[in-house]
N, C-alpha and C positions, 0 to 999 in steps of 0.2 A: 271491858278489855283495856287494858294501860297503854298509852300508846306517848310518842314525844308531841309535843304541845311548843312551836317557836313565836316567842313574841305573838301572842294574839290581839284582836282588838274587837268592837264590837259598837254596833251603831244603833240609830234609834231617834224615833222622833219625826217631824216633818220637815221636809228640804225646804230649805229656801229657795222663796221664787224671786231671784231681781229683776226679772221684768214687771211685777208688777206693783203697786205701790208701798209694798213692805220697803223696799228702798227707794233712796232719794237720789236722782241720779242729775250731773250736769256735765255736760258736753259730751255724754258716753253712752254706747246702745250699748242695751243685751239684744244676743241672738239664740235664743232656746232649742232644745231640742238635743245639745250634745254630749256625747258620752264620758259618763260618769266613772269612776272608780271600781263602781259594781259592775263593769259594764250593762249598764242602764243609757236612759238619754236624759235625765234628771241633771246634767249641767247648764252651764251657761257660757257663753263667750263674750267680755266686756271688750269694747274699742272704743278708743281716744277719738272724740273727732274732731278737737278743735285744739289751739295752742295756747286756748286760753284754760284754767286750773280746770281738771278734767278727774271726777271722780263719781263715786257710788258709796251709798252709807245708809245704814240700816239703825235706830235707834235702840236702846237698853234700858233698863234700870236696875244697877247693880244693887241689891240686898244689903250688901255692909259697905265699911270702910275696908279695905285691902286692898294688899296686891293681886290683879287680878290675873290668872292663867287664860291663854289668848293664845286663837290659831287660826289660821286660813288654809285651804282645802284650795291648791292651785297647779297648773298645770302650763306648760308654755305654750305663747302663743307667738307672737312674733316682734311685742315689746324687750328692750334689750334691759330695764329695768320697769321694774313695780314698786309703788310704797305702798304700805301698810301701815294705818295708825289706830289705834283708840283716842279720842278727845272728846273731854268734857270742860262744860263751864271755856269753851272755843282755847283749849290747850290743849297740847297735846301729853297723853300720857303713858304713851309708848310709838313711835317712832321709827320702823323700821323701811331700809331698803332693800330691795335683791334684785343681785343679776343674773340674767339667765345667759348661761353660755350652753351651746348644745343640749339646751332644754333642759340642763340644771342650774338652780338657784343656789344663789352664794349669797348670805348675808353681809354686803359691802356697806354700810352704814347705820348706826344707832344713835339716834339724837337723844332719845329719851327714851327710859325703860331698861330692860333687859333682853336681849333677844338670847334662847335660847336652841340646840341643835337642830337643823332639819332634818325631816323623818320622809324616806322615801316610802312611798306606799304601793308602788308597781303600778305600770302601764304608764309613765309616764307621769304619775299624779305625787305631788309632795305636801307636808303639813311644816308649814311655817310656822314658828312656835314662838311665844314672849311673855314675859308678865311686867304687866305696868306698872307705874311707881302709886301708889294707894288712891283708888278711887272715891269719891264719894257717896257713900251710901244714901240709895231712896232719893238720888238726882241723874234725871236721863243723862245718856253718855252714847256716842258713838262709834260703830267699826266699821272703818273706812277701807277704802280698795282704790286706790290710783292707778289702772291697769298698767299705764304708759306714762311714769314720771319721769322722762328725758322729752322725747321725739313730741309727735303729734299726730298720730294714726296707728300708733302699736295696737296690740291686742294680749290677752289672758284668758285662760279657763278657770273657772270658779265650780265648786261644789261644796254648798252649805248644809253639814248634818251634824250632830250630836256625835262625838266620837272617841272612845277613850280606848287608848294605845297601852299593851301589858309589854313590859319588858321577861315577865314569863309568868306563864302558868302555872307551878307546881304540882308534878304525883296525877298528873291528868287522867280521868276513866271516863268512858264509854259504855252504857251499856242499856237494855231497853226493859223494860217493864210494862204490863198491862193495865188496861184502867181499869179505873173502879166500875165495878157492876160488874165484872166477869165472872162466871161461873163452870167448875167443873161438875159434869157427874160421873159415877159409876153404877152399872148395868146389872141385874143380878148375872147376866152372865159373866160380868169383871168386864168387859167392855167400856171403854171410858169416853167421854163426849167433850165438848166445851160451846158453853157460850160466850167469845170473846167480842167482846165491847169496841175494842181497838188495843193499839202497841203504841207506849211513846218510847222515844229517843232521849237520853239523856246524857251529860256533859257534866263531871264535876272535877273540877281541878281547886289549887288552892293560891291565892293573887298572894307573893309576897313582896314584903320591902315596899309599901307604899307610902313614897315621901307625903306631906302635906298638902305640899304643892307639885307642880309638873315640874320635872327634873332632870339633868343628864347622868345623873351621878348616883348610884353606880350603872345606871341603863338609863338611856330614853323611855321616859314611864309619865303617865299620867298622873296626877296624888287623888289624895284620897280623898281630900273637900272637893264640893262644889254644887252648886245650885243652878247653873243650866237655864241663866237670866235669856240665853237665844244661842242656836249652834256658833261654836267657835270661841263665847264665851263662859268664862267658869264652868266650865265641864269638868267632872272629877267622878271618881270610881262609884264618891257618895250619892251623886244624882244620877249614876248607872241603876242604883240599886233600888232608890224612889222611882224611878221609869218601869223601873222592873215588878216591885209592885203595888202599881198604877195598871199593871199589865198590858202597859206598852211593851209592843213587838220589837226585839233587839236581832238585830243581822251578827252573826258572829262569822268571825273569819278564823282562822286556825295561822293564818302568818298574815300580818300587818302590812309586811312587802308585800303583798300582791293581794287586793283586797279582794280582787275578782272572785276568788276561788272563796264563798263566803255560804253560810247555811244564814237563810232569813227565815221569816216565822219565831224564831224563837223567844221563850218566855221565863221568867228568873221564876226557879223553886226556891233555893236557898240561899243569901240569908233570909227568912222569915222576917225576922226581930233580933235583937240584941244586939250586943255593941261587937265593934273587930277588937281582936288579937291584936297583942304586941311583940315584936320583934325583939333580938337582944339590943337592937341599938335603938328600939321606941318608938320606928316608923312601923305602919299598919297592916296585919294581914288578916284574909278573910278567907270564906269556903265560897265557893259561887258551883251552884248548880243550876242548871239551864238544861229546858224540856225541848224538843220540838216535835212536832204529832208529825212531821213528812217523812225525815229520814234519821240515821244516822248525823251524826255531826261530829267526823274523826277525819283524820287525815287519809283513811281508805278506801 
């Protein structure tokens, strides 16, 4: 059944825990336990506790030399600014600040990098977006969280996943199919039976216009590279698609603004293999089909 498809997005992979030694943290707790995007309790809340440099950072190793596409999964807490960095080789190579006023972030500073548009994701949860100025390949590198870069007791919400945001779906269908091993018969009296195996649920739209890289132009969209060295970095449609199959489980949502409303379980049928389509202007388009054995996965 064809139905409208807005901006979807789709997640995947294991959350980050900063409470425990996957980051480095100094002068700053986590407090676990709190709710997440999906409304889950898979976040975190970092607090500043001291005036002296106050941060948390998780280590990488970026694959190539690039610019790298960069995001943080944040929400307010009661710091009046946050920085965000990536830094390698103790530089920094992307730089950003945000304020929160009424519980939205405004990008008020870029030292270094690019910062690019922020993406409300509903319930109060935002993705702060950037790409750095060229990393270096196959040398650990940093992403950093300064919950509270003014004061001295602020706090933040954190929520660390794999996440790639479609600025649209194209030509989206819905529709279910049985699995393999089912069987009909027929009765000499014409009587007809089934042995059904199970129903799955499927999902197939078509991702177009995929810049390269993460983009605002012509949509907030995610590009088509990336390699998924740890959530938040290089995340791109192409490591949705090795996730997929890998036959890791992807969470799909049917609108990006509001993640809550989201179908989990789900598993990439297609693409198989072979390369994407191009567009008339040469950025990337693909078919994505996505199963799920529970339900439905439409907007009804």
């Amino acid at each position: 059944m064809p139905q409208t498809v807005l901006t979807p997005a789709f997640a995947w992979g294991t959350v980050d825990t900063p409470a425990s030694v996957q980051f480095t943290k100094a002068n700053v707790t986590v407090t676990t336990g709190q709710t997440d995007p999906y409304a889950g309790t898979a976040a975190v809340l970092f607090t500043r506790t001291s005036a002296s440099d106050s941060y948390a950072y998780k280590s990488f190793t970026p694959l190539r030399f690039l610019h790298y596409p960069v995001y943080w999964l944040l929400r307010a807490g009661s710091a009046a600014t946050t920085r965000l960095t990536i830094e390698q080789g103790g530089s920094p190579m992307l730089d950003i600040v945000v304020t929160w006023s009424g519980g939205v972030p405004t990008v008020t500073s870029v030292a270094t990098g690019t910062a690019l548009a922020i993406l409300s994701l509903g319930s109060g949860w935002y993705m702060v977006r950037g790409i750095t100025t060229p990393l270096t390949g196959l040398t650990a590198a940093l992403y950093v969280i300064r919950p509270d870069n003014t004061g001295t007791s602020g706090t933040v919400y954190y929520y660390g996943v794999n996440l790639v945001v479609l600025e649209m779906l194209d030509e989206p269908v819905y529709y279910r199919e049985v699995r393999e091993g089912t069987e009909w018969m027929q009765g000499r009296s014409g009587v007809e039976d089934a042995w059904l195996v199970g129903v799955d649920y499927y999902l197939r739209g078509t991702a177009r216009y995929l810049p390269s890289q993460d983009a605002d132009n012509p949509g907030i969209t995610t590009g088509w590279w990336g390699s998924a060295e740890t959530p938040g970095v290089g995340v791109g449609v192409q490591s949705l698609i090795e996730a997929g199959w890998r036959r890791q489980s992807i969470t799909y949502s049917y609108n990006r603004a509001g993640l809550g409303a989201a179908f989990p379980g789900c598993y990439l049928v297609e693409p198989a293999s072979g390369e994407p389509g191009l567009e008339p202007n040469a950025q990337e388009t693909i078919e994505l089909v996505l199963r799920n054995p529970n339900g439905d996965v439409s907007l009804l």
